[in-house]
Structures are given as structure tokens and as C-alpha cells.
C-alpha positions in Angstrom: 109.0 -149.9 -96.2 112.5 -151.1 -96.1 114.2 -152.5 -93.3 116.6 -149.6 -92.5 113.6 -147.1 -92.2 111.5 -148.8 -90.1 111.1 -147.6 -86.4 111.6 -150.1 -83.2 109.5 -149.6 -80.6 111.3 -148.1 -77.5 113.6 -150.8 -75.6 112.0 -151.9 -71.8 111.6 -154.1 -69.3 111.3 -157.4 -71.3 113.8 -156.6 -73.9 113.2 -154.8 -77.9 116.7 -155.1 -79.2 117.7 -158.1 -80.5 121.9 -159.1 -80.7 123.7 -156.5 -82.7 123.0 -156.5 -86.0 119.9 -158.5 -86.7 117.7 -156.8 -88.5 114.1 -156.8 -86.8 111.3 -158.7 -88.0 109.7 -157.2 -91.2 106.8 -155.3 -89.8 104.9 -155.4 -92.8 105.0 -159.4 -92.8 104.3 -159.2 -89.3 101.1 -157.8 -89.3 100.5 -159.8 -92.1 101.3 -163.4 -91.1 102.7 -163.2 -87.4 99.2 -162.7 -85.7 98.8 -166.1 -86.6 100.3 -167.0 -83.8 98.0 -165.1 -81.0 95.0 -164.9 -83.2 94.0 -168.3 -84.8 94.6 -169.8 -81.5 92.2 -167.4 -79.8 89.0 -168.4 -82.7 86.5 -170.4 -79.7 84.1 -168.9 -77.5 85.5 -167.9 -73.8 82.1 -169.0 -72.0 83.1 -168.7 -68.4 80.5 -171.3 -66.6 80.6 -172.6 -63.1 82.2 -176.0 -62.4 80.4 -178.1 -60.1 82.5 -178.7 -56.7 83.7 -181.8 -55.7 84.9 -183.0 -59.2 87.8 -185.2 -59.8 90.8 -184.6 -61.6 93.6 -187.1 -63.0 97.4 -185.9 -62.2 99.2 -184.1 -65.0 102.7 -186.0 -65.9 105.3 -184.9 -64.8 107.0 -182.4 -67.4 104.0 -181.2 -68.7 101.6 -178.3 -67.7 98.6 -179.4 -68.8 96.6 -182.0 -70.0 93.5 -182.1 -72.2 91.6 -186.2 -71.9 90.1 -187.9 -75.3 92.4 -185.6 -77.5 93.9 -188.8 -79.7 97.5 -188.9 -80.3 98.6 -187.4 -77.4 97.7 -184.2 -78.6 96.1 -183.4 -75.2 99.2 -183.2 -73.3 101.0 -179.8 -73.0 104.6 -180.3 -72.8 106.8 -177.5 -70.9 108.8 -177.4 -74.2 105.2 -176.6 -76.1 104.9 -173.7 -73.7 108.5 -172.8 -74.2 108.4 -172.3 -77.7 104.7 -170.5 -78.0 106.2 -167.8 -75.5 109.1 -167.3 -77.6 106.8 -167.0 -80.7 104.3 -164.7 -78.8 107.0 -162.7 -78.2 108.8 -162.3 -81.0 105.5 -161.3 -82.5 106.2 -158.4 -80.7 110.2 -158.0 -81.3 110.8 -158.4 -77.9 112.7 -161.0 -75.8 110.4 -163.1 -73.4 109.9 -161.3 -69.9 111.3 -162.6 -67.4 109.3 -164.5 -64.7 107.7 -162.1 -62.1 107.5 -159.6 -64.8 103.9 -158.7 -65.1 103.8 -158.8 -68.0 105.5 -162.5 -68.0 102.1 -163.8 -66.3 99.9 -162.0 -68.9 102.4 -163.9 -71.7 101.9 -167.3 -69.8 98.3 -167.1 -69.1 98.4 -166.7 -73.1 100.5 -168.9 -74.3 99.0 -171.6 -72.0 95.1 -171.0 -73.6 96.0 -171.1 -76.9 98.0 -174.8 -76.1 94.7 -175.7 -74.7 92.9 -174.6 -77.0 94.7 -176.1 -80.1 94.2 -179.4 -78.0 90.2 -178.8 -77.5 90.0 -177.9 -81.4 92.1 -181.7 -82.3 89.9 -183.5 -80.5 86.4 -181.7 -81.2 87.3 -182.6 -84.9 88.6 -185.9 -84.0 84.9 -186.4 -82.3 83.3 -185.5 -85.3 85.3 -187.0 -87.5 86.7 -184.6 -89.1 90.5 -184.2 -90.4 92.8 -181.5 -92.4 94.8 -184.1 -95.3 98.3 -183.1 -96.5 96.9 -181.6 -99.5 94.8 -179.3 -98.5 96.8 -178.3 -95.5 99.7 -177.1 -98.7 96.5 -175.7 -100.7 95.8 -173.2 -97.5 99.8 -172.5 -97.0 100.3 -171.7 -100.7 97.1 -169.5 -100.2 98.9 -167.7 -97.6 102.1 -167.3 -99.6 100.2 -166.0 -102.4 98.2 -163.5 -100.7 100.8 -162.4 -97.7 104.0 -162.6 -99.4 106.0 -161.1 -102.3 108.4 -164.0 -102.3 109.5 -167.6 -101.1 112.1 -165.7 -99.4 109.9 -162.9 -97.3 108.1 -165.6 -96.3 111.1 -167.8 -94.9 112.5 -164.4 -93.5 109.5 -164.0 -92.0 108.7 -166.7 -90.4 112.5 -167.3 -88.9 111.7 -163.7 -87.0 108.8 -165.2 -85.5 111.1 -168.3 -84.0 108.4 -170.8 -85.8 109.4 -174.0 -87.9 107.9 -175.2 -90.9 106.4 -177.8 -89.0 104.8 -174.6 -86.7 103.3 -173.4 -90.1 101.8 -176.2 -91.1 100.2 -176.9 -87.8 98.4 -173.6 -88.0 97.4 -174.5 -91.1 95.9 -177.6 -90.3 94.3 -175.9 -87.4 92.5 -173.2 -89.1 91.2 -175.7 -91.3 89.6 -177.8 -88.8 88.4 -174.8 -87.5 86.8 -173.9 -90.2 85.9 -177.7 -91.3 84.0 -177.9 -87.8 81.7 -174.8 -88.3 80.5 -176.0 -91.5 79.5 -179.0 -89.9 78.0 -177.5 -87.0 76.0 -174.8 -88.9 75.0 -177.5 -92.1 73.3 -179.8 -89.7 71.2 -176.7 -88.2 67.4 -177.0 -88.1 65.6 -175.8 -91.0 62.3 -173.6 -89.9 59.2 -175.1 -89.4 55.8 -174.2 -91.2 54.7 -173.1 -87.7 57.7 -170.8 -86.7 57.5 -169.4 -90.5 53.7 -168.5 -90.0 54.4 -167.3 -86.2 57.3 -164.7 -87.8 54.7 -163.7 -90.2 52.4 -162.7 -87.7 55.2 -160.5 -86.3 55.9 -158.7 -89.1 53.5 -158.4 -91.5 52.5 -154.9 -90.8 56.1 -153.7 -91.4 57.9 -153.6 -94.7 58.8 -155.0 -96.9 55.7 -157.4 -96.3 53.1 -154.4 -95.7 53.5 -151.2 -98.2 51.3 -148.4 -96.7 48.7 -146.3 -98.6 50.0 -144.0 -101.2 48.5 -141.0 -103.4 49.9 -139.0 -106.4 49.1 -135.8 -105.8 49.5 -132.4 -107.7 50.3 -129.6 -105.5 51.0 -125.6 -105.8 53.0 -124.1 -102.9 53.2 -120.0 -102.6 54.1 -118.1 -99.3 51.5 -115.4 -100.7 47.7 -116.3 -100.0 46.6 -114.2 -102.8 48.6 -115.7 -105.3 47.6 -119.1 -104.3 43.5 -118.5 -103.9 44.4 -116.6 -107.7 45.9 -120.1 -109.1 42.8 -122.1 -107.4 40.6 -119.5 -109.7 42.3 -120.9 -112.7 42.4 -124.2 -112.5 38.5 -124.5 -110.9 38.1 -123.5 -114.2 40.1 -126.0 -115.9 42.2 -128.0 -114.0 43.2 -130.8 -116.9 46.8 -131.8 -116.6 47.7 -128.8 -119.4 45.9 -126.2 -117.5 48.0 -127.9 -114.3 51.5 -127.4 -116.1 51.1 -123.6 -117.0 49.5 -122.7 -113.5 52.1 -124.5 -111.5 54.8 -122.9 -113.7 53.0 -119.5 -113.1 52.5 -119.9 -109.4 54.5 -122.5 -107.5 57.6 -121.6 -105.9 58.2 -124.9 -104.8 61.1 -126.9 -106.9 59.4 -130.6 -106.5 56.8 -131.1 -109.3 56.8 -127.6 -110.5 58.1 -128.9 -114.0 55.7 -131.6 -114.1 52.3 -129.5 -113.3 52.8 -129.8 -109.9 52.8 -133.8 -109.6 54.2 -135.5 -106.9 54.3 -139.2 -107.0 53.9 -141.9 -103.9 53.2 -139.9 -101.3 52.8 -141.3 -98.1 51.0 -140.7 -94.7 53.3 -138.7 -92.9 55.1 -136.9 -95.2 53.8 -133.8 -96.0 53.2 -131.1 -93.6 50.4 -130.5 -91.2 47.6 -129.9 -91.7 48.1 -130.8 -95.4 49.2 -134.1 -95.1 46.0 -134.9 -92.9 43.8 -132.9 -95.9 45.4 -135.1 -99.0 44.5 -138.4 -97.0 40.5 -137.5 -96.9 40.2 -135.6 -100.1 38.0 -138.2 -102.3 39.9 -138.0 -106.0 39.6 -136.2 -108.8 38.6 -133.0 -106.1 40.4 -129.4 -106.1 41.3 -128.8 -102.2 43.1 -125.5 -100.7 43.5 -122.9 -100.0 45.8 -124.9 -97.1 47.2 -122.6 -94.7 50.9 -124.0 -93.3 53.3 -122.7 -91.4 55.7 -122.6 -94.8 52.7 -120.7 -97.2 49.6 -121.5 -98.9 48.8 -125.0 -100.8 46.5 -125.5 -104.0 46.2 -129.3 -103.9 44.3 -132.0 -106.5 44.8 -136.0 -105.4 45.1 -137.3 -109.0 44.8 -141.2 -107.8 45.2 -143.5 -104.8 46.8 -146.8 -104.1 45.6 -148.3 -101.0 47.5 -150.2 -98.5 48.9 -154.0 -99.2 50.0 -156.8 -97.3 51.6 -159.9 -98.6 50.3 -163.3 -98.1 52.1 -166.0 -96.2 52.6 -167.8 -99.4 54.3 -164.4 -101.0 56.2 -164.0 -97.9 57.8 -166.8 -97.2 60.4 -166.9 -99.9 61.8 -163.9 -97.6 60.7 -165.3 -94.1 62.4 -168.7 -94.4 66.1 -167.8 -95.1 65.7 -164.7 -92.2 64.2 -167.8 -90.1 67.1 -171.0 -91.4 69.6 -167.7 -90.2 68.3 -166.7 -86.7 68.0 -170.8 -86.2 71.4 -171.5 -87.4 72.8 -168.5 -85.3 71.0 -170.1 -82.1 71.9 -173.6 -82.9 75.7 -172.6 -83.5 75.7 -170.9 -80.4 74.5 -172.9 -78.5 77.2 -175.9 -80.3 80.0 -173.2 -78.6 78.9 -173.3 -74.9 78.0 -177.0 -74.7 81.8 -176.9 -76.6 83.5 -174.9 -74.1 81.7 -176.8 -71.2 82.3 -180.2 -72.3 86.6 -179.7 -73.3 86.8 -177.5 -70.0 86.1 -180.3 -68.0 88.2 -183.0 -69.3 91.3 -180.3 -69.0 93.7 -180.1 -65.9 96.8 -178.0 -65.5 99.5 -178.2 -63.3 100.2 -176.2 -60.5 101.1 -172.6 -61.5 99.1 -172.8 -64.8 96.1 -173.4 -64.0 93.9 -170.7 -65.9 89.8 -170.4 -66.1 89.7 -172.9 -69.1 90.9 -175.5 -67.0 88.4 -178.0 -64.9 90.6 -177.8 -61.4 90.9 -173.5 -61.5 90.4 -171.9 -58.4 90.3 -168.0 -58.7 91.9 -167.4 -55.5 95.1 -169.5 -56.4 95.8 -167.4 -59.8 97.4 -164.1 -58.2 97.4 -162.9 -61.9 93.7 -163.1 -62.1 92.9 -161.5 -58.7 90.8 -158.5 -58.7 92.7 -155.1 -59.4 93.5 -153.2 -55.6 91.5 -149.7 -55.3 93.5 -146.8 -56.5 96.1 -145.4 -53.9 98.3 -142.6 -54.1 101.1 -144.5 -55.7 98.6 -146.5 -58.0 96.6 -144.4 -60.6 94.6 -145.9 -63.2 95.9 -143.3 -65.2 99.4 -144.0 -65.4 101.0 -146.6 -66.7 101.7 -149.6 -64.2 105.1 -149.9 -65.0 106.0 -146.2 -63.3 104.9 -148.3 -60.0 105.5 -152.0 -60.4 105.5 -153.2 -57.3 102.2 -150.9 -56.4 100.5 -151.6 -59.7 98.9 -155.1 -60.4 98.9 -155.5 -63.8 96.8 -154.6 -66.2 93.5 -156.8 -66.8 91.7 -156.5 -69.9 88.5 -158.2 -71.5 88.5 -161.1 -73.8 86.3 -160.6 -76.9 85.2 -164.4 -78.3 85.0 -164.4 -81.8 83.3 -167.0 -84.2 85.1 -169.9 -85.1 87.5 -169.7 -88.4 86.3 -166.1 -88.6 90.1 -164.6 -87.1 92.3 -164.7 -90.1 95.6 -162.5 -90.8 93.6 -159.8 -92.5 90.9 -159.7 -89.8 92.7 -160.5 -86.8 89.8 -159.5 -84.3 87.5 -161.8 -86.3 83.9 -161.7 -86.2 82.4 -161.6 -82.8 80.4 -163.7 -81.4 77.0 -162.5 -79.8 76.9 -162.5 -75.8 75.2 -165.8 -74.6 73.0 -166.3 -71.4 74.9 -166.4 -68.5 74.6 -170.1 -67.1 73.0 -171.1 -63.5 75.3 -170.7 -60.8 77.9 -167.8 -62.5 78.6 -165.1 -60.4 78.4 -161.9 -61.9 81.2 -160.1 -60.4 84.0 -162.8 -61.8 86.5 -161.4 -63.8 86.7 -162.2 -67.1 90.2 -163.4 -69.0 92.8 -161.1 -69.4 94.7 -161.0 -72.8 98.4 -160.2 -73.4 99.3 -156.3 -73.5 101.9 -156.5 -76.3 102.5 -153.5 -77.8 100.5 -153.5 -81.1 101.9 -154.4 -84.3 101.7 -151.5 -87.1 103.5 -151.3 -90.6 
């Protein structure tokens, strides 16, 4: 789509026209590239747990909003001119000027912007930890990846990346990150626990009597249908004279008017329990072989039935079963043990992070609920206030807009899948109170081509 056909969204409160004659940020590329910004930052698991009262905090320097402890390199300190610039790139994600403060939509920005500066912070050191680093090559190996599969051209790229207010530098950064995300789940799910012999033989016990480790009882049966009684007891007269397999094919062609088997003498293969109608299904299941049975009265017509041979039920052994059992058992474990890696994560890098006054959010150790206005709970509907209508026809009735935070597994949110893949709910832990809110993310208006 070329520039001068695309569509801007309408202009509001927090701006949507950029100086006169810019051209707006290539959608396209946007969708593409820019939700790098928001969405790589957002990869790690938004546990919400309960911080013990009572616990100390260091001061945050001056100039900064937050700090993160044991982050090397002074990664862990949030600068106001860190915060400065992700707001500007948040919102130029969006082509739209940075709200101004007191805007709602301003605090749902910040309380953004200020997460994914933690969170960056929590990733450096977690890797750091475990040490684990991103070199120069390979952080150019991912960014020529991303050229390669995002852009067209050097110069859509540049373009692009100028619209979203972010710096080479910027580029790289997220490129470093993502790979330490990504280098840090490997870890973390490598150095699982493999199943024991025990657990293997306890899952077997479990399952055995479902497929694919049991395969129920089966017959091949050959069967003449006919909605006339007369004409079925007539075809039963032929075939208790003869009923070979050629005797089978010309009676089943003469009588049947049922399509499956009728070309084959009336042969149905692998039938199970269960499939047939009653009572015939309950009939084929006690007939001994090799036996002429009908005629079967059902509520469709008249069946002339011969079970031709059985197979009887089989279940695997534990040796035969666990080349399936042990990768379905290394999975769940690895799932559990990764899971379990995010909360004690999120716990441990929560409480070495303090934020200044005015930006302190629920990732941080010294939050308090009741001193985050933007995070209070949503006043009941009044008459000026619908849930309904958009908060901006009533701003100063209207508290903005709280929506839910869906955690995602690390390295999983990527350009192309910008949601990621989510993470399964854990266990609340001891002490949470149900009714606290969870984060809210940022309302932009969604990106499209």
C-alpha cells in the first residue's frame, strides 16, 4: 500500500497528525517491526504474589525512576531519559504524539513504558546470573534476520525505524534482548528433569485402557440391510444354503440397499463395540463366528448378518509403551519445571526492584495499591459513566479503562506473533487476595496494514 493511500486514524486527545508534511509511519513496517517495542518487552510471566510487609527498600537516585539491584553494569537503574524515550517510541508506534500528563491515557502509557524498563533490567541480570550473554555477532545474525524477513530494503528499514523515534543503538538492544530471552529458556527447559521409571509406570497405569495404548475388540462382519422384512428373511433363505463369500457377493448385490459393503458381499471391516445400531450391535458382539444371525429388527429395517472373524482386545506393554509415555512425561515435566523457573523469576527480580515515587507499579518490591490512583478499582456505573460508552465522552466521570495482562512464554512474542504463546495460569501463591486487580496494558489504537 503506498504511502499516499493509506488511512490515519482520526486525530484526538493525544495527538495523530504529525508537522505538516511528514508522511506517517509505513503501516505495513509497523505492524511488521514496530511491535517490537511493546511486545518483546512484555515476553515474562506477570505473577502477581504478595510481598511480605515490613521489607526494606534502598532509595532510588535522584534522576531516575527506578532501580532494579544485582543487574551488572548499571543496567538496573532506570534513568528519566530511558522513560522519556520508550514513551516516545510507544507512541509513535501508534502515530500519535505522547499524551500529555493527566491524560488517562498518559498513565496507561507510563505504567507501560515503566514495566518494560523493568523488565529489560530483570531479563540483563537473570542472564547475567546464569551466565549467559548475546556476542556482537549473533546480535547482527538476528538483525539481518529481521531485515531479511520484515523488509524490502535497507531503506524501509531505516524509514522505518526513524518513524518509530528508535536509534540503531535501540535496535540492537532489542536484539540482544530477545536473544537472551530466548538463550535463557533453553537453559531453563535443557536442564529439566527427565521422568523417572516410576512416574513412567504410574502414567502407564493411567492410561493404558485408552488409545493408542489399548485397541478395543474388533469383528469383520458381512451384513445385508433391507427396510422390507420379507426381502431380508428371502436373502437369509439363500445364503443358509450357501453362504460362501460368492454366494455373499450376488445376494448382497440382490438384496442390500445399504451402500457400505454392498460391492464387497456385504463385508464391513473393524467394527467396533458401539458402532452399529441397537440391538444389532449388541447381536454381532455374541454371535460365535462362522454363524448366520438375523433376521434383526431395527428401527432403520431388517439385518441378515455373518461375523466372518474376530480380533480381540489388546493392550500394550510397559516396555511397548514407553517409547510414547516418556516424551509425553519429559513434556508435562519440562512444562512444570519451566513454570515453576517463571514464578520463582518474577518473585526473586520483584523484590530487589524499587521505583520512585509516582512510578511505582505492581512489579515493583515497595507498590502499595492504594497509592497508584491508575490502578484503583473502576467506580460503579453512574448516569454519566456507562461501561458502554467510550470513557473519553466523560473524562472527568470515567476512570480509565483497565484491561487484563495476558503473560506469554518467554522468547515466544515475536513481530509475526505479537501476542506470543501463552503461558498456562499458575497456582495462586499463599497470601494473594483474589479480588486484586490485575495489570492494565496500554489502549493504543491497534495497528493494521
Amino acid at each position: 500500500m503506498s504511502p499516499s493511500n493509506r488511512k490515519r486514524p482520526a486525530s484526538g486527545k493525544g495527538g495523530g497528525k504529525g508537522p505538516a508534511g511528514k508522511q506517517p509511519p509505513d503501516r505495513e513496517a509497523v505492524r511488521r517491526f514496530g511491535l517490537l517495542v511493546f511486545g518483546v518487552g512484555l515476553v515474562l510471566l506477570f505473577a502477581i504474589v504478595a510481598i511480605s510487609e515490613g521489607i526494606g527498600h534502598p532509595s532510588v537516585p535522584d534522576g531516575d525512576l527506578a532501580l532494579v539491584e544485582d543487574v551488572p553494569d548499571g543496567a538496573g537503574a532506570i534513568t528519566q531519559e530511558d522513560f522519556r524515550r520508550r514513551m516516545e517510541q510507544s507512541a509513535a508506534k501508534g502515530d500519535l504524539k505522547v499524551p500529555k500528563p493527566g491524560d488517562p491515557q498518559y498513565k496507561e502509557l507510563k505504567e507501560a513504558a515503566v514495566g518494560e524498563l523493568i523488565q529489560a533490567a530483570w531479563v540483563k541480570g537473570q542472564a547475567a546470573e546464569m551466565g549467559i550473554s548475546a556476542t556482537d555477532k549473533e546480535v547482527d545474525k538476528k538483525l539481518e534476520e529481521l531485515k531479511s524477513q520484515s523488509f524490502s530494503s535497507e531503506a524501509e528499514y531505516r524509514k522505518t525505524i526513524k518513524d518509530l523515534k528508535l536509534t540503531e543503538a535501540d535496535v540492537r538492544e532489542l536484539m540482544e534482548f530477545e536473544l537472551l530471552v530466548e538463550k535463557i529458556q533453553t537453559e531453563v527447559r535443557e536442564s529439566s528433569p527427565e521422568p523417572s521409571d516410576s512416574e513412567v509406570e504410574g502414567y502407564y497405569e493411567e492410561v493404558k485402557g485408552e488409545p493408542p495404548y489399548t485397541t478395543p475388540a474388533s469383528r469383520d462382519v458381512r451384513l445385508i440391510f433391507n427396510e422390507d422384512e420379507k426381502k431380508a428373511e428371502e436373502a437369509k433363505a439363500l445364503l443358509e444354503k450357501d453362504s460362501s463369500p460368492e454366494s455373499w457377493n450376488k445376494v448382497a448385490k440382490k438384496f442390500s440397499t445399504e451402500s457400505p459393503g454392498k460391492d464387497e458381499g456385504g463385508l464391513q471391516r473393524g467394527l467396533k463395540e458401539g458402532k452399529l445400531e441397537e440391538p444389532l450391535d449388541a447381536k454381532v458382539f455374541e454371535t460365535p463366528e462362522d454363524e448366520l444371525e438375523g433376521v434383526i429388527k431395527t428401527p432403520k429395517g431388517f439385518y441378515v448378518f455373518e461375523v466372518e472373524s474376530s480380533t480381540p482386545e489388546s493392550v500394550q506393554s510397559l516396555d511397548d509403551a514407553r517409547e510414547q509415555i516418556e516424551p509425553l512425561k519429559s513434556q508435562k515435566l519440562e512444562e512444570a519445571y519451566f513454570q515453576q523457573f517463571v514464578l520463582d523469576f518474577e518473585q526473586t527480580w520483584r523484590s530487589r526492584t524499587f521505583c520512585a515515587e509516582g512510578y511505582t507499579i505492581k512489579i515493583c518490591a515497595n507498590y502499595e495499591q492504594s497509592s497508584d490512583p491508575v490502578l484503583a478499582t473502576p467506580e460503579p456505573e453512574t448516569e454519566n459513566c456507562r461501561k458502554d460508552v467510550p470513557a473519553k465522552q466523560f473524562p472527568e466521570a470515567c476512570p480509565a479503562p483497565v484491561f487484563q495482562a495476558i503473560p506469554a512464554l518467554p522468547g515466544s512474542v515475536t513481530p509475526v506473533e505479537p501476542q506470543g504463546k501463552p503461558l498456562l495460569q499458575m497456582p495462586q501463591p499463599p497470601g494473594l487476595e483474589e479480588t486484586e486487580e490485575e495489570v492494565p496494558s496500554t489502549p493504543l489504537p491497534p495497528i493494521t496494514p
